[in-house]
MMTF fields as JSON, N, C-alpha, C and O atoms, coordinates in Angstrom:
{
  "mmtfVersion": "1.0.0",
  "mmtfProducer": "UNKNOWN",
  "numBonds": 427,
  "numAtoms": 428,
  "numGroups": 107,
  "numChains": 1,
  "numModels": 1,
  "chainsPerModel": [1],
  "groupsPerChain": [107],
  "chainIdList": ["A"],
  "bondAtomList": [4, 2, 8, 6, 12, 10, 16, 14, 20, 18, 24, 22, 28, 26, 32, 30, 36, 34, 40, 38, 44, 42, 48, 46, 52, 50, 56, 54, 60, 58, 64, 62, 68, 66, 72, 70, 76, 74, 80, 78, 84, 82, 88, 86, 92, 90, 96, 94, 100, 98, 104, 102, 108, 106, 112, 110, 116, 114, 120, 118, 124, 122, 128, 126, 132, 130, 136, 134, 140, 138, 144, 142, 148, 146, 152, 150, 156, 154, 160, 158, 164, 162, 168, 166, 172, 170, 176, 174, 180, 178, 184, 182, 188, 186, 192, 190, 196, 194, 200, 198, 204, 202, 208, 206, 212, 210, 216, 214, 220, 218, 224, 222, 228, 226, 232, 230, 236, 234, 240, 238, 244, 242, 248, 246, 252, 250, 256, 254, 260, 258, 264, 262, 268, 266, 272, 270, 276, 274, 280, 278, 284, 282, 288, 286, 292, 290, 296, 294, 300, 298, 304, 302, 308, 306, 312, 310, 316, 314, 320, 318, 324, 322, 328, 326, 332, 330, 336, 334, 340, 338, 344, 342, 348, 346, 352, 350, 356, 354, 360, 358, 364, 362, 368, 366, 372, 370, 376, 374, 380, 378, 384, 382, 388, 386, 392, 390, 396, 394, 400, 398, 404, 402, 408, 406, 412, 410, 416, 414, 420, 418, 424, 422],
  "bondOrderList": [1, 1, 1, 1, 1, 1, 1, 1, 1, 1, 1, 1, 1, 1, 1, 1, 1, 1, 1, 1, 1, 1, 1, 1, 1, 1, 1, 1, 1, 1, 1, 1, 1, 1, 1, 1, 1, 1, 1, 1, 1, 1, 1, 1, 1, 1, 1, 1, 1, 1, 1, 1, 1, 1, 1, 1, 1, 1, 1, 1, 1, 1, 1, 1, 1, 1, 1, 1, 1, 1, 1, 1, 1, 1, 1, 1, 1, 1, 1, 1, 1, 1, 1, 1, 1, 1, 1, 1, 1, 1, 1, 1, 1, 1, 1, 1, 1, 1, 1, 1, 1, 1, 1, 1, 1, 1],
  "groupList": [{"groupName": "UNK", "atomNameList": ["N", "CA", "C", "O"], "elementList": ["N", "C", "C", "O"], "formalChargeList": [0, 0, 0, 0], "bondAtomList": [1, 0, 2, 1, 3, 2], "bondOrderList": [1, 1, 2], "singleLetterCode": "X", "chemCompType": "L-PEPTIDE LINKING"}],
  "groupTypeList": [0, 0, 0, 0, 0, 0, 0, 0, 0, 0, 0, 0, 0, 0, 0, 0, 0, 0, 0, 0, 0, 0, 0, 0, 0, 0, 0, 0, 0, 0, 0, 0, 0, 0, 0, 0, 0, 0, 0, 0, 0, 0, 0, 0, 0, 0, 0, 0, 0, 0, 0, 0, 0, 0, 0, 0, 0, 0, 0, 0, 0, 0, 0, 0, 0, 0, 0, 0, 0, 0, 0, 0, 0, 0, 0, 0, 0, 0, 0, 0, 0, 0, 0, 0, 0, 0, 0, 0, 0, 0, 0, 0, 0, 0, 0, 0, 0, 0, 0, 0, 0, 0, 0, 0, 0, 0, 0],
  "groupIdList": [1, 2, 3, 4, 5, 6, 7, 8, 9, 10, 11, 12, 13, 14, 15, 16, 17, 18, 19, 20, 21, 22, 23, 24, 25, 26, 27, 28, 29, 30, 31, 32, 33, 34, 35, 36, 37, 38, 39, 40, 41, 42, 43, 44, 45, 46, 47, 48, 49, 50, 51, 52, 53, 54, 55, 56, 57, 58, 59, 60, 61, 62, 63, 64, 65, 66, 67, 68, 69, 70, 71, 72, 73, 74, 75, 76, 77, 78, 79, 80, 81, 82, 83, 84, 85, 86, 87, 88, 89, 90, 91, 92, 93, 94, 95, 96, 97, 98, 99, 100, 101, 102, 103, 104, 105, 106, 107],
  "secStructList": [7, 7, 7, 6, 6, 6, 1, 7, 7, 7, 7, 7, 7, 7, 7, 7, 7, 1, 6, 6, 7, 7, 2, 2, 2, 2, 2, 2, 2, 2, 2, 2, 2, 2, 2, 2, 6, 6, 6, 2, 2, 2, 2, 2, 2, 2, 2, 2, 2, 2, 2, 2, 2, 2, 2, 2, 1, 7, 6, 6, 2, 2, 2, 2, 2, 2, 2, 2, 2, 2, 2, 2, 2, 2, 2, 2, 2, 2, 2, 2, 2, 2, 2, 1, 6, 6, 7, 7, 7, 2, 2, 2, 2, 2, 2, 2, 2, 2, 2, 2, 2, 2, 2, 2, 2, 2, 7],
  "xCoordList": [36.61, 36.006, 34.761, 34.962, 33.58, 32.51, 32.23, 32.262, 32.068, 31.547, 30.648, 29.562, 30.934, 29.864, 28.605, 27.681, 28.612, 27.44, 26.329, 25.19, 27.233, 26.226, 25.417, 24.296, 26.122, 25.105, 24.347, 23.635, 24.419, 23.299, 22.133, 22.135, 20.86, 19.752, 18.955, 18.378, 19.286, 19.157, 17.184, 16.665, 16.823, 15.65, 15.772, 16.872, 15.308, 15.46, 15.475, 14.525, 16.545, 16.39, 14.752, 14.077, 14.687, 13.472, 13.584, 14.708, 12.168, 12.443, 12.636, 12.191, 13.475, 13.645, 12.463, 11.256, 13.143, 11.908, 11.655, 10.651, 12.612, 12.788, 11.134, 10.062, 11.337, 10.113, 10.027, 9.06, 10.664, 10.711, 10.391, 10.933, 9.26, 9.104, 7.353, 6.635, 6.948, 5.9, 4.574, 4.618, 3.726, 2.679, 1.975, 1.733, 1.71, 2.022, 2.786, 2.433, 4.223, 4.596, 4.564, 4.734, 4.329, 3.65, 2.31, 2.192, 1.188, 0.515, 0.353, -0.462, 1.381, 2.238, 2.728, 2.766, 3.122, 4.038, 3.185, 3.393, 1.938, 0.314, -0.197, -0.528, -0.191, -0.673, -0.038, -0.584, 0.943, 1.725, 2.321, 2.845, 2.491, 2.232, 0.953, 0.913, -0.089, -1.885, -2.128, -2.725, -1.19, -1.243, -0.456, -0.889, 1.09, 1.355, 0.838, 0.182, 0.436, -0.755, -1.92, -2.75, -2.353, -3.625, -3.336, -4.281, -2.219, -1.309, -1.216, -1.932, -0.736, -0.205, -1.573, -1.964, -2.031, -3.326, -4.624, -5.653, -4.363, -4.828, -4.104, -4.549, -2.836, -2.079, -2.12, -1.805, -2.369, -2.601, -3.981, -4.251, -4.831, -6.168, -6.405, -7.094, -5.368, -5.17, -4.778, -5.229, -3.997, -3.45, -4.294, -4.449, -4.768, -6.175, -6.893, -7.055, -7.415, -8.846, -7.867, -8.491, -6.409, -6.32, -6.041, -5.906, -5.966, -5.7, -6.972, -7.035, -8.26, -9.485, -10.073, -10.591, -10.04, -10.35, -9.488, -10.206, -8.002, -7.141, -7.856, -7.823, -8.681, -9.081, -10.757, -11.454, -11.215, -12.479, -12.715, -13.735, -11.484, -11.229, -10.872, -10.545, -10.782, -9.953, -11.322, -12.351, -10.709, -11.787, -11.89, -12.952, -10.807, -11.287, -11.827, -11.461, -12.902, -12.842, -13.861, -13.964, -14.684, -15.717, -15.308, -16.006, -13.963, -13.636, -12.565, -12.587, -11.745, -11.113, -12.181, -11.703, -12.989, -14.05, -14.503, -14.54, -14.794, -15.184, -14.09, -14.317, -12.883, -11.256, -11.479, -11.3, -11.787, -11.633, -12.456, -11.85, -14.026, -14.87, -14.473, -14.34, -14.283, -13.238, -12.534, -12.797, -11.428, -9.847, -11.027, -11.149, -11.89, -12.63, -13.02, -12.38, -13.962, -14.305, -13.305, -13.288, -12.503, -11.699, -10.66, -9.8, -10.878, -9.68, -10.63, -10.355, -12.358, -13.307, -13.327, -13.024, -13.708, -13.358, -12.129, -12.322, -10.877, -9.777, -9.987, -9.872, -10.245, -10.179, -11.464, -11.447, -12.314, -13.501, -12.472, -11.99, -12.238, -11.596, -10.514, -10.452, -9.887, -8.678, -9.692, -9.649, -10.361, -11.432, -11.724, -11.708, -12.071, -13.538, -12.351, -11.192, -13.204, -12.03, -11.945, -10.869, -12.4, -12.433, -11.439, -11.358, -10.867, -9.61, -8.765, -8.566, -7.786, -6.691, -5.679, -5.682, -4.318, -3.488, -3.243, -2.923, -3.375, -2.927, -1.803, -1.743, -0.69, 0.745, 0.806, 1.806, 0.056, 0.194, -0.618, -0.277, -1.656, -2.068, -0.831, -0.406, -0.319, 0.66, 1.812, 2.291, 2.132, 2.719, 2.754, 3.57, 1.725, 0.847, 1.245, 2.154, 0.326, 0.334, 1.774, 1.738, 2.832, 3.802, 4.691, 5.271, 4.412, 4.916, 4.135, 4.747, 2.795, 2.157, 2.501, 2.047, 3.266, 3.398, 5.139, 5.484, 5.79, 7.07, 7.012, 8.041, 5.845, 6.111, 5.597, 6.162, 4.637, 3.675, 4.503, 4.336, 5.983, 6.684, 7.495, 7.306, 8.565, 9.431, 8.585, 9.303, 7.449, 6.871, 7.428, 7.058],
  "yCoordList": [2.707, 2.478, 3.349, 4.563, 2.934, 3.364, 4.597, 4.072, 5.473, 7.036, 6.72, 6.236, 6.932, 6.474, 7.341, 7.147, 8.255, 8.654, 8.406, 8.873, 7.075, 6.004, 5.155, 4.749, 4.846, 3.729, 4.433, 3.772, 5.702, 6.156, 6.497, 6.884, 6.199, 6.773, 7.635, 7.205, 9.23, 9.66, 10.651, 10.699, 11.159, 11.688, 12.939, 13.318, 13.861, 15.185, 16.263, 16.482, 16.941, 17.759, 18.594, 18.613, 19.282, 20.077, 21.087, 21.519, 21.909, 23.293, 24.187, 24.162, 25.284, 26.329, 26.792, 26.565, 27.465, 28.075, 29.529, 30.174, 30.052, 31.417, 32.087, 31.531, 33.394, 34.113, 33.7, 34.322, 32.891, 33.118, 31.321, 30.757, 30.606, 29.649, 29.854, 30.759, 28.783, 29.006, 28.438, 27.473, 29.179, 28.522, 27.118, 26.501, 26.642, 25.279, 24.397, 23.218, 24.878, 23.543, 23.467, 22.522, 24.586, 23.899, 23.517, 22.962, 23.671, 22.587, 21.182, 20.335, 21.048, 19.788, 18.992, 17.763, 19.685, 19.308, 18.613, 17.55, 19.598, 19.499, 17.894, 17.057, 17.691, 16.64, 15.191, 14.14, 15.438, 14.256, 14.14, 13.04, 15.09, 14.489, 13.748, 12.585, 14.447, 14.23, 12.471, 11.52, 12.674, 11.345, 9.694, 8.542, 10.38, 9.26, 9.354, 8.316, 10.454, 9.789, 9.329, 9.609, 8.728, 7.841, 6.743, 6.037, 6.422, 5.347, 4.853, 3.858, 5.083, 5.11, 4.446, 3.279, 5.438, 4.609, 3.926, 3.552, 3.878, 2.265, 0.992, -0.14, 1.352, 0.025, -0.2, -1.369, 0.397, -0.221, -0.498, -1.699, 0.262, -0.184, -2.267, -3.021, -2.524, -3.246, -4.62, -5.764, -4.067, -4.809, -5.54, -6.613, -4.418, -4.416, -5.718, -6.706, -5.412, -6.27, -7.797, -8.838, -7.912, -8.832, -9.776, -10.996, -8.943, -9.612, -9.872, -10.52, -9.047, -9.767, -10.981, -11.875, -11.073, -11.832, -13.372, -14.368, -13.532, -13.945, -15.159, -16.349, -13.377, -14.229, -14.602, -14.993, -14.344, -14.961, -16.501, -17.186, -16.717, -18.084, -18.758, -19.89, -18.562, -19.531, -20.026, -19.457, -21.963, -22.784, -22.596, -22.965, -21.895, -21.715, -20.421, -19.804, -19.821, -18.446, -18.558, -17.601, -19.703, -19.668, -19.416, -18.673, -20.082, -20.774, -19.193, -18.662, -18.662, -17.192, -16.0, -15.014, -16.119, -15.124, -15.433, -14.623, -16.592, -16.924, -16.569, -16.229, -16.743, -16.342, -15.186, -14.832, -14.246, -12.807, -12.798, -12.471, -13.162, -12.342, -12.67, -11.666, -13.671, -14.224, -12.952, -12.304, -12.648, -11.918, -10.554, -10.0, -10.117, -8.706, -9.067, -8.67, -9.739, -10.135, -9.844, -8.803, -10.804, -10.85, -9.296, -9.145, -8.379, -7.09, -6.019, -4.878, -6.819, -5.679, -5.581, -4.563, -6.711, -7.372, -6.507, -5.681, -6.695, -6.068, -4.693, -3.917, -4.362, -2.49, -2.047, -1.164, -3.033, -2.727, -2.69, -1.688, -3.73, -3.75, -2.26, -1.253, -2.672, -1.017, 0.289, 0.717, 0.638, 1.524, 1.673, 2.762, 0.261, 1.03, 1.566, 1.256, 2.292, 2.966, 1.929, 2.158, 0.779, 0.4, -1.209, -2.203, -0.914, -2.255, -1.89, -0.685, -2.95, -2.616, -2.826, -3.995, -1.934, -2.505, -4.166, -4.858, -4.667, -6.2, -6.589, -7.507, -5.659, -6.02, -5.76, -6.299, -5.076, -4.885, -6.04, -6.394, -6.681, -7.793, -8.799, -9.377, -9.002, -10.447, -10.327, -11.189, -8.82, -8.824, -8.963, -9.047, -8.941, -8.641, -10.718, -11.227, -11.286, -12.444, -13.446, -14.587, -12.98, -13.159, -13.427, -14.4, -11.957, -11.545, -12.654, -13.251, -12.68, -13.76, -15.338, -16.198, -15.602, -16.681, -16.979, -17.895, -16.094, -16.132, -15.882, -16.078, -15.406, -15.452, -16.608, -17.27, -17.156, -18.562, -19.324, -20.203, -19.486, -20.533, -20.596, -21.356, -19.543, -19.176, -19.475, -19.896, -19.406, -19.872, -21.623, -22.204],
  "zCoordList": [-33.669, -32.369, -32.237, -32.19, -32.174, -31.643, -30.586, -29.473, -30.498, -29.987, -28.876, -29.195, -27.416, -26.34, -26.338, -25.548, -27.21, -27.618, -28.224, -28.233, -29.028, -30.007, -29.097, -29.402, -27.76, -26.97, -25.946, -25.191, -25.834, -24.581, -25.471, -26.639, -24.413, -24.979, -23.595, -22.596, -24.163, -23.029, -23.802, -24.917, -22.537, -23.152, -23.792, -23.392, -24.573, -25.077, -24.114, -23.363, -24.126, -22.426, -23.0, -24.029, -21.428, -21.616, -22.204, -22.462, -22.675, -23.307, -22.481, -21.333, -23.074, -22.392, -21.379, -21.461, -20.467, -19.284, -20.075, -19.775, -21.126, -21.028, -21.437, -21.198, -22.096, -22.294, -23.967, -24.409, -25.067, -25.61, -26.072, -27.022, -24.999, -25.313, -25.749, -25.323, -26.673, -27.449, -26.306, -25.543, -26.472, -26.068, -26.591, -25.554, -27.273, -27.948, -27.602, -27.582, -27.194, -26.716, -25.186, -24.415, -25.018, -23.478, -23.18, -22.088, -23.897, -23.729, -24.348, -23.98, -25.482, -26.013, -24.722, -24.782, -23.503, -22.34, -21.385, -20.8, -21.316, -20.578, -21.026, -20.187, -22.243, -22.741, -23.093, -23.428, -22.946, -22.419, -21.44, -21.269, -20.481, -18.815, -18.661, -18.259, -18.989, -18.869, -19.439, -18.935, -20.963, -21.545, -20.835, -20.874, -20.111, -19.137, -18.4, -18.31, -17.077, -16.087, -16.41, -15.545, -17.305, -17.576, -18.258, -18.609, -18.537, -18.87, -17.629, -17.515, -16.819, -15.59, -14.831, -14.813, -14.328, -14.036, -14.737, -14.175, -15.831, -16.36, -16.122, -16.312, -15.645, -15.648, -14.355, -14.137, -13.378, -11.608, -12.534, -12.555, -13.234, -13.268, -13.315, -12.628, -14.566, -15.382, -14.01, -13.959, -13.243, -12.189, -11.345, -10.762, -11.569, -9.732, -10.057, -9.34, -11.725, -12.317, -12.482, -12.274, -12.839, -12.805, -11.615, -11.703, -10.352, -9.124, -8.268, -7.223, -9.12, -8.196, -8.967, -8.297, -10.156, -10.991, -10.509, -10.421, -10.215, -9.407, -8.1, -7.787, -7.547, -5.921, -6.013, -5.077, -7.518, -7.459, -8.188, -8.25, -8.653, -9.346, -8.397, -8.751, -7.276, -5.951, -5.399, -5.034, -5.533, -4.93, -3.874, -3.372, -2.926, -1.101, -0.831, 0.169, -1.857, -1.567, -0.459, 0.31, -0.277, 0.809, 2.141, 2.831, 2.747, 3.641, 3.962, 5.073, 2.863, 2.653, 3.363, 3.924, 3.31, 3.421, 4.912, 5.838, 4.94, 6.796, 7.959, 9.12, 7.324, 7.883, 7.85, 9.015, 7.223, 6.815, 8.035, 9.055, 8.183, 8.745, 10.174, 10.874, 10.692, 12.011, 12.459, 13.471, 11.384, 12.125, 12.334, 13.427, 11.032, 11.583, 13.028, 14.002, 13.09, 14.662, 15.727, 16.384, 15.846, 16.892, 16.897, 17.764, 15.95, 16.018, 16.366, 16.736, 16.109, 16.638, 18.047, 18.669, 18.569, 20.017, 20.544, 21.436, 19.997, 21.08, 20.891, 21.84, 19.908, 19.57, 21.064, 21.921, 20.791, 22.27, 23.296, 23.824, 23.478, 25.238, 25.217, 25.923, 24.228, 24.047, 24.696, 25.85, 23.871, 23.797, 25.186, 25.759, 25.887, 26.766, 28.459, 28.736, 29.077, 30.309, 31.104, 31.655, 31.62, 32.717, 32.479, 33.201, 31.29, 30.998, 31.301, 31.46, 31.535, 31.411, 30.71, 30.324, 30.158, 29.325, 29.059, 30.025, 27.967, 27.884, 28.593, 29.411, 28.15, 28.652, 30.042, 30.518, 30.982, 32.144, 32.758, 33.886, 32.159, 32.815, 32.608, 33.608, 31.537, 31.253, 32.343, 33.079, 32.188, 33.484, 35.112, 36.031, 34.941, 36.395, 36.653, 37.309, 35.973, 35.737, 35.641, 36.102, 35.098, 35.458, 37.086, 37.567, 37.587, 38.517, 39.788, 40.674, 39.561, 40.426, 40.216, 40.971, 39.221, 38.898, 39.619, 40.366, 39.186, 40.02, 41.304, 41.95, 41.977, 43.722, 43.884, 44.755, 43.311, 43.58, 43.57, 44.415, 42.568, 42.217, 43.487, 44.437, 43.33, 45.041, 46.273, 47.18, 46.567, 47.847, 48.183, 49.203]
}
């Protein structure tokens, strides 16, 4: 029967912390941390280029882009009214509006 030691694949523990660890292999340690983070971000790199490449092959990119510039518009617009002092909360108008609508109705 097979040893469950035969099927794990675990990583090499780390080196000692003590005083009696080499300088060498800690910048051995330096350089392959250094070496997966640039692995690492080449591959979002790798991602990115293939997801704009993605949205520049799209036959509606004209019509994508006019939508885009629309929603900017209209979120510039509310962020104004938010902004300026002399508005008032949205939800306090809907309410407001409400409340006139249910006495109008009961009359």
């Amino acid at each position: 029967m097979p040893q469950p030691s035969q099927y794990t694949t675990a990583a090499p523990p780390p080196p000692s912390m003590g005083p009696e660890r080499n300088p060498v292999d800690a910048l051995g340690q330096v350089g392959l941390l250094a070496l997966g983070l640039a692995d690492l971000a080449l591959d979002q790199l790798r991602r990115l280029t293939d997801r704009g490449q993605r949205v520049a092959q799209r036959s509606d990119l004209g019509d994508l882009v006019t939508d885009g510039v629309h929603e900017l518009h209209a979120r510039g617009e509310l962020a104004a009214r938010r902004m300026s002092q002399n508005s008032d909360n949205y939800l306090e108008l809907m309410a407001r509006r409400v409340a006139e609508q249910g006495r109008s109705s009961a009359e």
